[in-house]
C-alpha positions as CSV (number, residue, x, y, z in Angstrom):
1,X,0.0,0.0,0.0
2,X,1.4,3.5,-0.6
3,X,2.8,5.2,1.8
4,X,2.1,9.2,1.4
5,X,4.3,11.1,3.4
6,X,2.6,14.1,3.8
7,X,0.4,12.5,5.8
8,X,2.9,12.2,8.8
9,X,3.8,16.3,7.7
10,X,0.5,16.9,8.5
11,X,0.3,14.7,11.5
12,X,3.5,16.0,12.9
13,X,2.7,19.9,12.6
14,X,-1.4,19.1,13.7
15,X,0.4,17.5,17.3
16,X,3.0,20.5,17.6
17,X,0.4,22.9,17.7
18,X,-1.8,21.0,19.8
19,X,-5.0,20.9,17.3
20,X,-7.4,17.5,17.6
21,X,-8.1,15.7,14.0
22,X,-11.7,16.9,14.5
23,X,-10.4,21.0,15.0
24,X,-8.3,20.4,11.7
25,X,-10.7,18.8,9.6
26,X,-14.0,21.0,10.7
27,X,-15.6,21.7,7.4
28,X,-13.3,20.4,5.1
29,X,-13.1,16.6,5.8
30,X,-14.1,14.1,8.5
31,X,-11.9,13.0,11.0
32,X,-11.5,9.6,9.4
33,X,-10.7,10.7,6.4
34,X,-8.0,12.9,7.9
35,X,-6.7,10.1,9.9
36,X,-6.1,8.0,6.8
37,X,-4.5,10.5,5.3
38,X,-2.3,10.9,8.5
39,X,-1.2,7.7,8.4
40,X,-1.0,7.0,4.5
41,X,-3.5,5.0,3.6
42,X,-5.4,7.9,1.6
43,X,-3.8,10.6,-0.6
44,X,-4.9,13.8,-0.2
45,X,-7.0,15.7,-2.9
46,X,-5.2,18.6,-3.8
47,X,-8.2,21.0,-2.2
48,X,-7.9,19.2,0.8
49,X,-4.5,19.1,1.6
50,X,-3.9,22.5,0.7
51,X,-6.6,23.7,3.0
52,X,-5.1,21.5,5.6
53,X,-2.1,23.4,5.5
54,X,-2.9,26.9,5.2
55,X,-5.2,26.3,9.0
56,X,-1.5,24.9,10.0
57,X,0.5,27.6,8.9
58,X,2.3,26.1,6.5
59,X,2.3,27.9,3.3
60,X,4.9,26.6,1.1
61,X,3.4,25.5,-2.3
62,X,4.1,21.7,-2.2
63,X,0.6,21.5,-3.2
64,X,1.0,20.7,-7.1
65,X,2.8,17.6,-6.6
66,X,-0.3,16.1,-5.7
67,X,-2.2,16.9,-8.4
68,X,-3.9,14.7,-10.8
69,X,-4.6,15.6,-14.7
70,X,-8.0,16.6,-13.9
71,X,-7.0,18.3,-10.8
72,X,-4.3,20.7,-12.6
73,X,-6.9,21.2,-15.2
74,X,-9.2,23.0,-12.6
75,X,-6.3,24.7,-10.4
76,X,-4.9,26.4,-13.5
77,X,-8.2,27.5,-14.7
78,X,-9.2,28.7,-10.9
79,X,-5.6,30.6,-11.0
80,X,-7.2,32.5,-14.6
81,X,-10.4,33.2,-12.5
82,X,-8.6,34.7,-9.0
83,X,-6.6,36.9,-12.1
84,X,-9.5,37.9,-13.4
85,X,-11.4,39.0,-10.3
86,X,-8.8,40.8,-9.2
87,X,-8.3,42.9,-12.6
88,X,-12.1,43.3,-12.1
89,X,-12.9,41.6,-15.7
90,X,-16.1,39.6,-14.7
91,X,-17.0,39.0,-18.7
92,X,-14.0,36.6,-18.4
93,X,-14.7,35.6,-15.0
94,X,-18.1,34.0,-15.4
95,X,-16.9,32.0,-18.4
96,X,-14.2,30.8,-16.6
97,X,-16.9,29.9,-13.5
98,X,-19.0,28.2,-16.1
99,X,-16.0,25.9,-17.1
100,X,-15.0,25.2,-13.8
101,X,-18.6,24.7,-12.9
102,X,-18.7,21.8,-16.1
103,X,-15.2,20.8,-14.7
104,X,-17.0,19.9,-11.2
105,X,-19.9,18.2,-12.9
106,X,-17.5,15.9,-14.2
107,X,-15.4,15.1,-11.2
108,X,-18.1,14.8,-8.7
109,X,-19.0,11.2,-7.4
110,X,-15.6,10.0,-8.0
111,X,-14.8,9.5,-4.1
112,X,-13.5,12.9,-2.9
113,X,-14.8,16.3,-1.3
114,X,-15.0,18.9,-3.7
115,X,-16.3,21.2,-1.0
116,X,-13.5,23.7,-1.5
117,X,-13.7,24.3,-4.6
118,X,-17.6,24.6,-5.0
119,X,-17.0,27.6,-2.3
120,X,-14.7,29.2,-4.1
121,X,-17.0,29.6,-6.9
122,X,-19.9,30.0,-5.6
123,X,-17.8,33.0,-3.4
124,X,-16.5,34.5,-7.2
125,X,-20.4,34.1,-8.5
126,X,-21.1,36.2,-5.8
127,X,-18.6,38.8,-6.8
128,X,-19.9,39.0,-10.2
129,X,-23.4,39.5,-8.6
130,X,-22.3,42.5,-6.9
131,X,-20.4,43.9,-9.9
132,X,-23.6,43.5,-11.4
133,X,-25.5,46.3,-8.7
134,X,-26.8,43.3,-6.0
135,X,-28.1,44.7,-3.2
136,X,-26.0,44.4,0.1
137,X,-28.1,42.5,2.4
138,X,-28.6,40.1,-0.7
139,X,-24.8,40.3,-0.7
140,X,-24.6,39.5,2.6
141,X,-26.8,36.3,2.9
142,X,-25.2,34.7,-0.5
143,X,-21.5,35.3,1.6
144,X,-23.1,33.7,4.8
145,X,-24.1,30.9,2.6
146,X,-20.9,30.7,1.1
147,X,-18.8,30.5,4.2
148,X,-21.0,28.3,5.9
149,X,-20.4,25.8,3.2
150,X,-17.2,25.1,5.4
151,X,-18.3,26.4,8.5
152,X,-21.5,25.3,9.2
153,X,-22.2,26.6,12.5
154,X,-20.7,30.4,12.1
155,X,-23.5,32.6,13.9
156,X,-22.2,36.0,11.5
157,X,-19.6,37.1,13.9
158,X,-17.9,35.5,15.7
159,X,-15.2,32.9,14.3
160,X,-15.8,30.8,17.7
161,X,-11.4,30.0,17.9
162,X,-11.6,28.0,14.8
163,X,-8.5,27.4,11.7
164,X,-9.5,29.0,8.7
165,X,-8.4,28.7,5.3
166,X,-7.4,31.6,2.8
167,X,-10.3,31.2,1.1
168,X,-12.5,31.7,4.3
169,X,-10.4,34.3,5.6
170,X,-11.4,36.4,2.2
171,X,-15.0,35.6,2.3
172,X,-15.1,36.9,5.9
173,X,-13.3,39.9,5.7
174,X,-15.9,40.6,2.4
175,X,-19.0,39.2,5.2
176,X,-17.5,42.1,7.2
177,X,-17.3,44.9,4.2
178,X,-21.3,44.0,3.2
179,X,-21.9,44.2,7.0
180,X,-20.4,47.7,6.4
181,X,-22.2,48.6,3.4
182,X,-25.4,47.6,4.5
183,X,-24.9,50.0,7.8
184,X,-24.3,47.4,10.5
185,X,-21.2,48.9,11.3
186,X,-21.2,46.9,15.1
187,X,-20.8,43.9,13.0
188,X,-18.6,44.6,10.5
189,X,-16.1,46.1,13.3
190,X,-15.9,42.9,15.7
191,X,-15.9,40.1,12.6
192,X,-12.7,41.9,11.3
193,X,-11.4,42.5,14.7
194,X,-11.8,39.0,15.1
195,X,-10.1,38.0,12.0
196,X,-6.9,41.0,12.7
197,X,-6.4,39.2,15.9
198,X,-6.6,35.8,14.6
199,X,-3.8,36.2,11.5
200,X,-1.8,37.9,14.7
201,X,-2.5,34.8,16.5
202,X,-2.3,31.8,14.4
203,X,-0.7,32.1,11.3
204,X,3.2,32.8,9.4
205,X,3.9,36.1,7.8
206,X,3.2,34.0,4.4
207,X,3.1,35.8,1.1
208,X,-0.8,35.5,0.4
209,X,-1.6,35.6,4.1
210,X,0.0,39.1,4.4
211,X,-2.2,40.6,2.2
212,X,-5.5,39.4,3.3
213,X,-3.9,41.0,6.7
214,X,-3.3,44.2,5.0
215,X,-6.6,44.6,3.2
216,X,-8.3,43.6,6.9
217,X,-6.1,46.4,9.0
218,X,-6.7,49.1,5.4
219,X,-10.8,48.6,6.3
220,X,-11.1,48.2,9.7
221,X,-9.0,52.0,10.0
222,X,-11.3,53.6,7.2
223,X,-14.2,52.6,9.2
224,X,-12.8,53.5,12.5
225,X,-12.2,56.7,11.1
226,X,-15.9,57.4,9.5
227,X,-16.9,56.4,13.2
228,X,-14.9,59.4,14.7
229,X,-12.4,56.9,16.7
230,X,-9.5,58.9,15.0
231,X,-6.7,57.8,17.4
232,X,-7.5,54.1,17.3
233,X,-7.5,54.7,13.1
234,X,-4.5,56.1,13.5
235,X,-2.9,53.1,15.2
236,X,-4.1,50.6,12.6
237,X,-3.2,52.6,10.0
238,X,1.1,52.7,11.8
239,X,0.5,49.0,12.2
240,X,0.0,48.3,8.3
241,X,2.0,50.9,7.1
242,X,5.1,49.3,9.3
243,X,4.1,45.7,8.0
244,X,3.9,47.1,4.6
245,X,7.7,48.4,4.3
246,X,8.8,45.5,6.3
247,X,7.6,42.8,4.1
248,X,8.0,44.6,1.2
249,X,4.0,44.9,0.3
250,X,3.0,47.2,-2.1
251,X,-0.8,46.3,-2.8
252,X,-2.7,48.5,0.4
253,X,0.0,51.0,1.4
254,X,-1.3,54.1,-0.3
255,X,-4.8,53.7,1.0
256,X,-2.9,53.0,4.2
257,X,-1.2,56.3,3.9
258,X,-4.5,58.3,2.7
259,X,-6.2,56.5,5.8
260,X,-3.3,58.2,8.0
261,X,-3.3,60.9,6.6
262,X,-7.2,61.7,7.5
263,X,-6.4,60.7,10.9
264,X,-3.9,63.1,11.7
265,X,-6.4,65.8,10.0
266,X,-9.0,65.3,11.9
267,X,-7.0,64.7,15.1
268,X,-5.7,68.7,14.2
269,X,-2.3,68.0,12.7
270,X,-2.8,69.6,9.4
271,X,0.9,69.8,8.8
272,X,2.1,66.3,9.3
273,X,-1.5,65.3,7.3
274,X,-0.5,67.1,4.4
275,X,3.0,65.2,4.3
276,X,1.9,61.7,4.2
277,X,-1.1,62.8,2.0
278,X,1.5,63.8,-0.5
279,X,3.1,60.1,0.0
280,X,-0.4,58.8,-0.6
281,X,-0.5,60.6,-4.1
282,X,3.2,59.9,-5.3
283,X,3.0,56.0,-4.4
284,X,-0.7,55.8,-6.5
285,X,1.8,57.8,-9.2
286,X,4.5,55.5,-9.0
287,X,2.0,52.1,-9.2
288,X,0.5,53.2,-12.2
289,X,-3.0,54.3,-10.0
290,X,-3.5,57.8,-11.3
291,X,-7.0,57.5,-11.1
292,X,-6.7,57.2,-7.1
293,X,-4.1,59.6,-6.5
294,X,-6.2,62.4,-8.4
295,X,-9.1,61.0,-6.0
296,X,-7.1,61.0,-2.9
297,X,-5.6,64.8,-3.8
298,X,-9.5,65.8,-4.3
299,X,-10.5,64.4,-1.0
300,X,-7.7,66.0,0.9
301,X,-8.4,69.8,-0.3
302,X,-12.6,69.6,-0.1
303,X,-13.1,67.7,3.3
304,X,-9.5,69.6,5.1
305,X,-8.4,72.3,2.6
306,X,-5.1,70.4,2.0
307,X,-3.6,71.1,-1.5
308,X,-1.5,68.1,-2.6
């Protein structure tokens, strides 16, 4: 019988941190299943494994070495489709759902969860839906729907201690933004608190991870801000800006900046404000975002008088 050794990776790491097989597996397998594949008697799918991972902390890509044909069919065409959504083409993104969707039709039955990757599109349908002028509470209940697809029992709120994936790390921090938009503020406040605290908590400074960490700390200081808690804005806003130039992330820093920048002007240091303002518009400049940086430079002189 083969013997797969990432099973006693997994098994190793799971002990070292102390997790049970049921905390691990919660949503994305059943115990048994990850016992098997603990002690080699059952390779993981490629979903699987990599979701067992990322709730360990380990973030290496050894993924791919498990893949089958059909497998590496549907991870490059989910790669096109996370491309896609992020460069906001959603023409291109719900073909590419539609094939992934066929893709699925084809693989399921054959003996393995496909739970993971029926979330993620079902999370990028949603997407496109909201591109499309969805309303936020329907927003909202599609995401809860979505990230209880792995998390059955999550009451909204509160993540209740459990290991998350990437994937459920981005649709919550999106439960907490259409908490936002739909003017539940309370809500949208403590889930991303909760997230901020768990990435602090749980997880390795890992190339994806930091950015979902970034994005989290770049809303949770806007909205601290438009709620008049200026100093406790301002503190987010250090926080991301220092993990920003550490790491060497570019993506959120010159909303980080802007965000910063606002603080300080509403706190009464104009002077200082206008400075990192200005840092705000160059670093849009430099990225190629001139759109935003004429955007930022507008809001600066209408809301505090500040020519940038």
């Amino acid at each position: 019988m083969a013997d797969y050794a990432i099973g006693s990776l997994i098994r190793n790491a799971r002990e070292r941190q102390k997790y049970s097989q049921e905390e691990l597996s919660y949503g994305i397998c059943t115990a048994s299943t990850l016992s098997r594949i603990e002690n080699g008697l059952q390779a993981p799918g490629k979903k699987i494994l990599e979701a067992l991972m990322q709730r360990l902390g380990i973030v290496d890509r050894i993924y791919n070495s498990y893949l089958t044909p059909e497998e590496m069919e549907r991870y490059e065409a989910e790669e096109q489709l996370t491309r896609c959504l992020a460069k906001k083409d959603y023409k291109q993104a719900q073909q590419l759902v539609e094939t992934l969707e066929a893709q699925l039709s084809q693989a399921s039955g054959k003996g393995y969860s496909l739970k993971m990757e029926q979330q993620y599109i079902c999370f990028a349908k949603i997407l496109i839906s909201k591109n499309k002028g969805e309303s936020a509470g329907c927003i909202l209940e599609q995401l809860l729907g979505a990230i209880r697809m792995t998390l059955p029992d999550f009451d909204g709120v509160h993540i209740r201690a459990r290991l998350l994936t990437f994937h459920e790390i981005t649709i919550l921090n999106n439960i907490g933004c259409a908490y936002h938009a739909a003017g539940d503020v309370w809500s949208a406040l403590r889930l991303l608190f909760d997230l901020k605290e768990y990435i602090e908590e749980h997880t390795a400074n890992g190339q994806e991870l930091s950015v979902k960490y970034l994005m989290i700390l770049q809303n949770l200081s806007s909205w601290l801000g438009q709620e008049g808690h200026h100093r406790e804005a301002l503190k987010l806003c250090q926080k991301g800006i220092d993990f920003c130039i550490e790491y060497g992330k570019m993506h959120t820093f010159p909303m980080l900046l802007c965000n910063k920048a606002c603080a300080l002007a509403e706190l009464g240091h104009n002077d200082v404000s206008k400075e990192i303002f200005y840092q705000s518009v160059a670093v849009f400049q430099a990225t190629g975002q001139r759109e935003c940086a004429g955007q930022v430079r507008k809001y600066a002189e209408d809301r505090y008088g500040i020519k940038v």
